[in-house]
C-alpha positions in Angstrom: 90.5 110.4 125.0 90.0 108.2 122.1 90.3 104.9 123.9 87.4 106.4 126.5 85.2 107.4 124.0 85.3 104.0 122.2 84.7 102.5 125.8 81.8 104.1 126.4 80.4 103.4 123.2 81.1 99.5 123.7 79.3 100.0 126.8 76.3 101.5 125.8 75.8 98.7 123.4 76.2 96.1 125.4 73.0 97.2 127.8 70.9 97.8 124.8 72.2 94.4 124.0 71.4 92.8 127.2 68.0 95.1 127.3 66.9 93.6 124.0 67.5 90.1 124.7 65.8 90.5 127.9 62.6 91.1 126.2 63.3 89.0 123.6 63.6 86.1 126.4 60.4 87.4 127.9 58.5 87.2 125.1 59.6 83.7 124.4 58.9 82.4 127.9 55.0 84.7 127.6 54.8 82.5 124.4 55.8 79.1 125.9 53.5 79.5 128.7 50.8 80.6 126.6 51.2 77.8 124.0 51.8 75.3 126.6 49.9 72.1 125.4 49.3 71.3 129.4 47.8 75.0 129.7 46.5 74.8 126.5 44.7 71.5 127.9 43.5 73.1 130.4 42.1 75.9 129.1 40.0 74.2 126.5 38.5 72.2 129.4 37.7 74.9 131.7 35.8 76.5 128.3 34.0 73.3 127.4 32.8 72.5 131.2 31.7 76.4 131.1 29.8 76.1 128.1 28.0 73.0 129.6 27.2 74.9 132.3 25.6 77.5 130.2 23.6 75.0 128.0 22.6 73.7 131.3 21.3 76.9 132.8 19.5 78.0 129.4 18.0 74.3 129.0 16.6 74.5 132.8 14.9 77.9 131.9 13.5 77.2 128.5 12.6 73.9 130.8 10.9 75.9 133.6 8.7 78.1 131.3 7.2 75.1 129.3 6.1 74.0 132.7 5.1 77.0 133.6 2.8 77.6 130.4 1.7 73.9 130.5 0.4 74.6 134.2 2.3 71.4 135.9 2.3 71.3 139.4 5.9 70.5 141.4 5.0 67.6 142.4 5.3 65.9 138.8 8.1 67.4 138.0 11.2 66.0 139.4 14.9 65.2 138.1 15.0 61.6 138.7 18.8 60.8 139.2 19.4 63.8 141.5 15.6 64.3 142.7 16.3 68.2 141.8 12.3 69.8 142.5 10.9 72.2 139.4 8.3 74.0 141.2 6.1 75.4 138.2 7.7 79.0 138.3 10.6 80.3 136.8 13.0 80.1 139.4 16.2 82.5 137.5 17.9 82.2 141.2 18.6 78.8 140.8 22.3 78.3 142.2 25.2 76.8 140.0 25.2 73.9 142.5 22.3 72.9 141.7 23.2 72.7 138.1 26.6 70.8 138.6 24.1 67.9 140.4 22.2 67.7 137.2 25.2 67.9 135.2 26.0 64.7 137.6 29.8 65.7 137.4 32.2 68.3 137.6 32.5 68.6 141.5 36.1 70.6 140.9 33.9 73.7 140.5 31.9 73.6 143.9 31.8 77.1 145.0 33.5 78.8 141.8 30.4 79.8 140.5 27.0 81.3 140.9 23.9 82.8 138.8 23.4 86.2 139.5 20.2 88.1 137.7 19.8 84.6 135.9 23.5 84.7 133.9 26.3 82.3 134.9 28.8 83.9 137.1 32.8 83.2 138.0 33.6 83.8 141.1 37.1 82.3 141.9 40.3 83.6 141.8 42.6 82.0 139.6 43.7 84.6 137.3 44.1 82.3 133.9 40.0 80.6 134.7 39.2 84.4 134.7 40.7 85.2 131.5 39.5 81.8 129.9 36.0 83.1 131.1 36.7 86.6 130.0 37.1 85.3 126.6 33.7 83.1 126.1 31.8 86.4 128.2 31.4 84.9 131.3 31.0 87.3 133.6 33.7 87.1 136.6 32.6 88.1 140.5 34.9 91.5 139.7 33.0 92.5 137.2 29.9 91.3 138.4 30.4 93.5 141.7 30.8 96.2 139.2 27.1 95.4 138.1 24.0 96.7 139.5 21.8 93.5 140.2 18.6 93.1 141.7 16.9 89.5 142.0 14.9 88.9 139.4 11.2 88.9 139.3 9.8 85.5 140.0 6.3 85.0 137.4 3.8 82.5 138.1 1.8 80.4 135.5 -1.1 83.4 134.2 1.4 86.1 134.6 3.4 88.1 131.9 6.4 90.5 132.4 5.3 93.7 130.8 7.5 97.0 129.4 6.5 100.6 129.0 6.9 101.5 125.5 6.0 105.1 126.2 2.3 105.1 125.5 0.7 101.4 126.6 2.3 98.4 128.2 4.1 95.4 125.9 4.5 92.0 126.6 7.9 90.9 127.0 8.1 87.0 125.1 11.4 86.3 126.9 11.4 87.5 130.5 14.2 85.2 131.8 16.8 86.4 129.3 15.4 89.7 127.9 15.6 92.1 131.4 15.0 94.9 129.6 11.7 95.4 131.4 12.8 96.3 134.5 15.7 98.9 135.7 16.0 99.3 139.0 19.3 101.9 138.9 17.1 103.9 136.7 14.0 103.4 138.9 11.9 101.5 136.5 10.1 98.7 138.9 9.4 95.5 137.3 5.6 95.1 136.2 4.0 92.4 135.5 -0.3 91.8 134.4 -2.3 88.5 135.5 -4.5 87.4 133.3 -7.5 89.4 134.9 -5.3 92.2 133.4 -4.3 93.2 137.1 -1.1 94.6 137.6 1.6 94.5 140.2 4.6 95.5 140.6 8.2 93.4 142.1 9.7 95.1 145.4 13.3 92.8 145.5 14.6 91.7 148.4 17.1 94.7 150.1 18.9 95.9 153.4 18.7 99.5 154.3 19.7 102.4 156.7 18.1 105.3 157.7 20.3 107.8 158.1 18.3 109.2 161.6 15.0 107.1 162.6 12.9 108.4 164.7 12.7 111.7 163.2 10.1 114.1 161.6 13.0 115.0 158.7 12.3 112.9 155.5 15.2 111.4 154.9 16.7 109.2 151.6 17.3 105.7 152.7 20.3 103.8 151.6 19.4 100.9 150.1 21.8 97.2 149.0 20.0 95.1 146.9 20.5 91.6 148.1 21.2 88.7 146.1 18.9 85.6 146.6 18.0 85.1 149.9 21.1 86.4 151.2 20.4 87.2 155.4 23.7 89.1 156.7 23.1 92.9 156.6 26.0 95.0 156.0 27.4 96.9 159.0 24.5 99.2 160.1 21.8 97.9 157.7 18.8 95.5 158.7 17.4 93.4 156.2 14.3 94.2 155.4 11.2 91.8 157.6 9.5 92.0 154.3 11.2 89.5 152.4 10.6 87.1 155.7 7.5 85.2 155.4 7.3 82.7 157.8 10.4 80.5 157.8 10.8 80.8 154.2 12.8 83.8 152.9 11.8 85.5 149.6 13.7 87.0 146.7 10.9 89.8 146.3 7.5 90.2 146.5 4.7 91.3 144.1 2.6 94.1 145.1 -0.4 95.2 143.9 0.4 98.4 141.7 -3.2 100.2 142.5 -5.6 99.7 145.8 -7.8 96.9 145.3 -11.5 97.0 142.8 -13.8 95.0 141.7 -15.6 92.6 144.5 -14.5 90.6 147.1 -15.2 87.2 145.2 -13.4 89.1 142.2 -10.6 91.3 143.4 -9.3 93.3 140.7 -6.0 95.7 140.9 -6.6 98.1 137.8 -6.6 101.8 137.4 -9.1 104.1 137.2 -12.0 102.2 139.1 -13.5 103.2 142.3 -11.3 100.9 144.9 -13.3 98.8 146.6 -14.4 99.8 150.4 -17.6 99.2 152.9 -16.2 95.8 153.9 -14.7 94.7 157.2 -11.0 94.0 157.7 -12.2 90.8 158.0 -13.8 90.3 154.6 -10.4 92.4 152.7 -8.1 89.2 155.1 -10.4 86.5 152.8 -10.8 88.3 149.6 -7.0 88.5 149.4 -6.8 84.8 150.6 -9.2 83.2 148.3 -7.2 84.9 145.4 -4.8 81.7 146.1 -7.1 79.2 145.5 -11.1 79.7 145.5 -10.7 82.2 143.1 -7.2 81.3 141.7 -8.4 80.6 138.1 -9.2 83.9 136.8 -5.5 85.2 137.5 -4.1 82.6 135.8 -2.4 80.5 138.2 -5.2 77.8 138.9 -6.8 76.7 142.1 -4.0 74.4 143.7 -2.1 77.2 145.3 1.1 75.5 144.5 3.9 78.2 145.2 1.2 80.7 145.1 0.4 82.8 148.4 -1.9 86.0 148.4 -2.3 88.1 151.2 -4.0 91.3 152.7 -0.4 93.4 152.6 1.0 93.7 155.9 2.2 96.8 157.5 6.3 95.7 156.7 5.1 95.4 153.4 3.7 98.3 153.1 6.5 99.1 154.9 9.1 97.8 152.4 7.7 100.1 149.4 7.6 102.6 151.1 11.2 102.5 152.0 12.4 101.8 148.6 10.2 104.6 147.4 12.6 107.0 149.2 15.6 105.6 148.3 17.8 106.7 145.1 16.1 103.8 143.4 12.6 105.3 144.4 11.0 109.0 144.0 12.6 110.2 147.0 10.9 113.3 146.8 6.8 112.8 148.3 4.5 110.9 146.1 1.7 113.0 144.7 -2.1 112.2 146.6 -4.6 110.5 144.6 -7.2 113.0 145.4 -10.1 111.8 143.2 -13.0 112.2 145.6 -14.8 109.5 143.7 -12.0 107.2 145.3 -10.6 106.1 141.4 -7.9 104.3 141.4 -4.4 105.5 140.2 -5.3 109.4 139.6 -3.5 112.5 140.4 -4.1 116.0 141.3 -1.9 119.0 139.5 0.1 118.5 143.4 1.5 117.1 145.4 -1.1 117.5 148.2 -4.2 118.8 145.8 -7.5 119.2 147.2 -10.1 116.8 147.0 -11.3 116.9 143.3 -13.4 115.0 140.8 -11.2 116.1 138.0 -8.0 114.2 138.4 -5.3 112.6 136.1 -4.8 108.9 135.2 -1.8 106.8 135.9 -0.3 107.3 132.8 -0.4 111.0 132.4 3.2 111.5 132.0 3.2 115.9 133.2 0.9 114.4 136.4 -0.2 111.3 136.9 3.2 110.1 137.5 3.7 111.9 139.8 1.8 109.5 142.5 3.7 106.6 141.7 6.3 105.5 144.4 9.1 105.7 141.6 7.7 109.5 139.7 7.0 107.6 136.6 5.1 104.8 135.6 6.9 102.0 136.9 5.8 102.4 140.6 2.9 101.8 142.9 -0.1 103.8 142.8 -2.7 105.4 145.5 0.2 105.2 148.2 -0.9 108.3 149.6 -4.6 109.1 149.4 -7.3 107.7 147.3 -8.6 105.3 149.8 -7.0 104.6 153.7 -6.1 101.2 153.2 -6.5 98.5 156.0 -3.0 96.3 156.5 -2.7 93.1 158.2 -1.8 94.1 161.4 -3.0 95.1 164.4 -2.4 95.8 168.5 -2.9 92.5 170.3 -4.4 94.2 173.6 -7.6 91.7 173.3 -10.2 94.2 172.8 -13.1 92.8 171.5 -12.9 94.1 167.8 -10.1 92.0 166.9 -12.1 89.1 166.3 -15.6 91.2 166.0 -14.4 92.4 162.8 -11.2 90.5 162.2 -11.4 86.7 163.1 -10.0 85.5 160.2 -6.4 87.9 160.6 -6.0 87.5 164.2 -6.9 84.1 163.9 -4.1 83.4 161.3 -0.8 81.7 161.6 2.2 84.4 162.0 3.3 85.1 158.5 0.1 86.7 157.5 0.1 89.4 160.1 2.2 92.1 161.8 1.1 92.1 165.4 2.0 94.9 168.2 2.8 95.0 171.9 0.4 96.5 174.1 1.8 98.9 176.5 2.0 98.5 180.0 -1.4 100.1 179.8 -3.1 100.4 176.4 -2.8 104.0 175.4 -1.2 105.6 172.0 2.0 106.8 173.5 2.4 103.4 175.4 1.6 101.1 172.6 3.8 103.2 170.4 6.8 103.1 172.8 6.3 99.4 173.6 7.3 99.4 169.6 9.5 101.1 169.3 12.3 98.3 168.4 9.9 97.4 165.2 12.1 97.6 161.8 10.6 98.2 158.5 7.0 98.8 158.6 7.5 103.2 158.3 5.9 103.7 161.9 8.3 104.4 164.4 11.5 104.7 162.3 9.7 107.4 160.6 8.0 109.2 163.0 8.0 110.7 166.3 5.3 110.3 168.3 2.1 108.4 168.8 -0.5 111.1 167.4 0.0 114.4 165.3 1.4 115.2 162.0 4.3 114.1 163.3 5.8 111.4 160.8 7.5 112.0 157.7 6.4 114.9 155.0 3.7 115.5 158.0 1.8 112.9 157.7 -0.9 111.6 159.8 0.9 109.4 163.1 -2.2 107.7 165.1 -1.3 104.3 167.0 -3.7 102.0 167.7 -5.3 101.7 171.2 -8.2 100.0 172.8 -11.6 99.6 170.5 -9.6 101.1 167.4 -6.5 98.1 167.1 -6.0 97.6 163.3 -3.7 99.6 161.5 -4.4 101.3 157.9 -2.5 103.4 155.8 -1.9 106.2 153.7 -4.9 108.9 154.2 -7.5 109.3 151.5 -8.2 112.1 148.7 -9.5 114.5 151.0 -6.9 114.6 153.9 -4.6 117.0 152.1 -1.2 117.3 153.5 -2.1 114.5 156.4 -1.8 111.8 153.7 1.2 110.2 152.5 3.1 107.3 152.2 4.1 107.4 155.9 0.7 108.3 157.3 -0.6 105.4 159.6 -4.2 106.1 161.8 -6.0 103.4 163.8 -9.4 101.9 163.2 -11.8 99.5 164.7 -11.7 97.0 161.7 -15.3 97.6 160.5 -16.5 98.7 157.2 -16.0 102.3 156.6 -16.9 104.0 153.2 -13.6 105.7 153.0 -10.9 102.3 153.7 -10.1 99.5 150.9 -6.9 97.2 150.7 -4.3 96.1 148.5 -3.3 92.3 147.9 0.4 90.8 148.0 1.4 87.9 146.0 4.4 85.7 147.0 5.9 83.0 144.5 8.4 80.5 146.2 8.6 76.8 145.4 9.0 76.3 149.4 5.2 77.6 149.7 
């Protein structure tokens, strides 16, 4: 008994033994690797060539915004050795290969990184170069799909980034590195003030599903952000037309927050002014044109129209807030009418579909006025549903003679100004509707039912365009109740009516 028990003993110490110097030999062999001069070496180089990338990518910003304050135009501005185009604007989308060309070396990272919402990004797999990056706060693609990121706003020369501060609107000094003015997970839409003191507001480019188009149910949309330009929807989701214009494809676009004021010569987008109406479709297509370029220099941005284009919105557009609006990143629930009957801009009722009323609530009421923004608080778009019905720049090509009676100037335009619609096989509502009905984005037939009734979402007005009535306007006015809404679309001949205005779009892009 003695001789087992000293046995057993013996044995027991000799596996502690061998479990000791196992991890004793591990430890070593963790610290040889780690103190490796070779991966030591290597580890210092992977930080130093990150670190230039960094200095680059904060030298091209601080680069961009002098030009952008100093009003250059692209074609002066030019890397010579790599003949890398600045185009004026602030471009925080700028890809990390781009950078590595101006760095002029450094190939071994092609494809490794990226610059998502403006910040350097690692996306490759090797599990030291993500620690090493880790370590100096370089973000790697695991974390970064664990972010919520949105393009960021693109700002032209005359424009500032501005940030609600509970009672009036700050400027933000450092838009490209301070993001603090916009939240898009928290439904705070980036804002941003010309120097006309017009405001708009940045829709970023997205995919999205509707759970069950073509219904009269109001429905929340499922929305992806998208980063850049990015084109391949998810399984099920279409990328929203919107952020197509033309052949160039956009990171967002700039809406304007309230309907349109002031004069044609002088558009202004500002709250609490009577929108400006009693003009043709015609006259709303050049007002919003000539804000480029005739009339360029009181917004800030000059009178070249270098990667500058303004617009009369178009029904995707329209479209594409709309969406977003009833997303999770949007009100979801209806937007509030503006029911002033003196057609201000940005007011609310005590309602969501109060009647008409002189005695309304500005844009900044926070109990009601926010309440008709597309987001429920400040952040959004305003006068989405009533106020004024507001023309878009689109229209039923079935050759009727208003078209170019009251609209020359939008039917006459090249295709990435307008939204144009089949004609039936004869032109009638239902038929003009139906010939449609494959038409993505634009919160007509995805989001309705039929061609005429109260038959799109929340009940809003459904009228499709037919024969001497082909343009397309949107969202009701103050005195159509529970008929207006975001989703309401009606059909007009394009002449001047006392009750339609407009709203401008403003697209920045260095490919413009």
């Amino acid at each position: 008994m003695k001789t087992n028990i000293k046995s057993g003993i013996s044995l027991i110490i000799l596996v502690i033994a061998i479990i000791i110097i196992i991890i004793l030999a591990s430890a070593i062999i963790i610290s040889v690797v780690n103190n490796n001069p070779i991966s030591q070496a290597k580890k210092m180089t992977f930080i130093n060539d990150l670190r230039n990338f960094e200095d680059e990518l904060n030298s091209y910003h601080s680069d961009q915004s002098i030009y952008v304050q100093k009003g250059y135009n692209s074609s002066s501005l030019q890397a010579d050795e790599n003949n890398i185009t600045y185009n004026g604007i602030v471009d925080s989308n700028k890809t990390i290969n781009d950078i590595i060309l101006l760095l002029g070396s450094n190939s071994k990272y092609d494809g490794l990184f990226e610059v998502l919402d403006g910040k350097l990004v690692y996306k490759g797999t090797d599990e030291n170069e993500k620690e090493w990056a880790e370590e100096i706060g370089i973000v790697t693609i695991i974390a970064a799909s664990e972010m919520f990121v949105v393009n960021q706003p693109v700002l032209s020369a005359g424009m500032t980034a501005k940030k609600w501060n509970g009672s009036s609107w700050d400027t933000v000094s450092d838009p490209d590195n301070d993001t603090s003015w916009y939240d898009y997970e928290n439904k705070e839409w980036a804002n941003a003030q010309t120097e006309d003191e017009s405001m708009w507001v940045w829709i970023p480019r997205y995919e999205y599903q509707i759970p069950t188009p073509h219904s009269l149910t109001a429905q929340t949309i499922a929305v992806n952000f998208l980063i850049n330009t990015e084109t391949t929807a998810s399984t099920g989701y279409t990328v929203h037309p919107a952020f197509t214009f033309g052949s160039t494809e956009l990171t967002g676009i700039w809406v304007a927050k309230f309907e349109a004021s002031g004069t044609a010569s002088a558009v202004d987008v500002k709250p609490g002014i009577a929108s400006l109406r009693s003009i043709t479709i015609d006259t709303m297509f050049t007002a919003c044109r000539n804000m480029e370029t005739i009339n360029g220099a009181r917004y800030g941005w000059g009178t070249s129209g270098t990667g500058i284009d303004t617009h009369l919105m178009k029904n995707t557009e329209w479209g594409a807030v709309a969406y977003l609006s009833s997303s999770a990143y949007g009100k979801t629930d209806e937007v509030w009418i503006n029911p002033n009957s003196d057609y201000l801009t940005g007011q609310a009722g005590t309602s969501v579909s109060a009647d008409p009323t002189t005695s309304t609530y500005s844009y900044d009421d926070l109990i009601y006025g926010i309440n008709a923004s597309t987001t429920g608080n400040i952040y959004g778009v305003y006068d989405m549903n009533g106020g004024s019905w507001e023309y878009t720049a689109s229209y039923v090509a079935n050759g009727h003679a208003n078209l170019t009676t009251y609209g020359l100037s939008l039917v006459s335009a090249i295709g990435q100004y307008k939204d144009v619609y089949l004609q039936g096989s004869s032109d009638t509502r239902l038929l003009n509707y139906s010939a449609n009905s494959d038409k993505k984005g634009d919160a007509v037939y995805e989001t309705s039912t039929t061609d005429i009734g109260a038959t799109s979402w929340y009940g809003d007005y459904s009228v499709m365009p037919s024969s001497s009535v082909p343009f397309l306007y949107r969202g009701g006015r103050a005195s159509n109740s529970t008929g207006a809404g975001v989703f309401s679309f009606n059909d007009n001949s394009g002449t001047l009516q006392s009750f339609i205005g407009f709203r401008p779009v403003l697209v920045l892009s260095g490919a413009l």
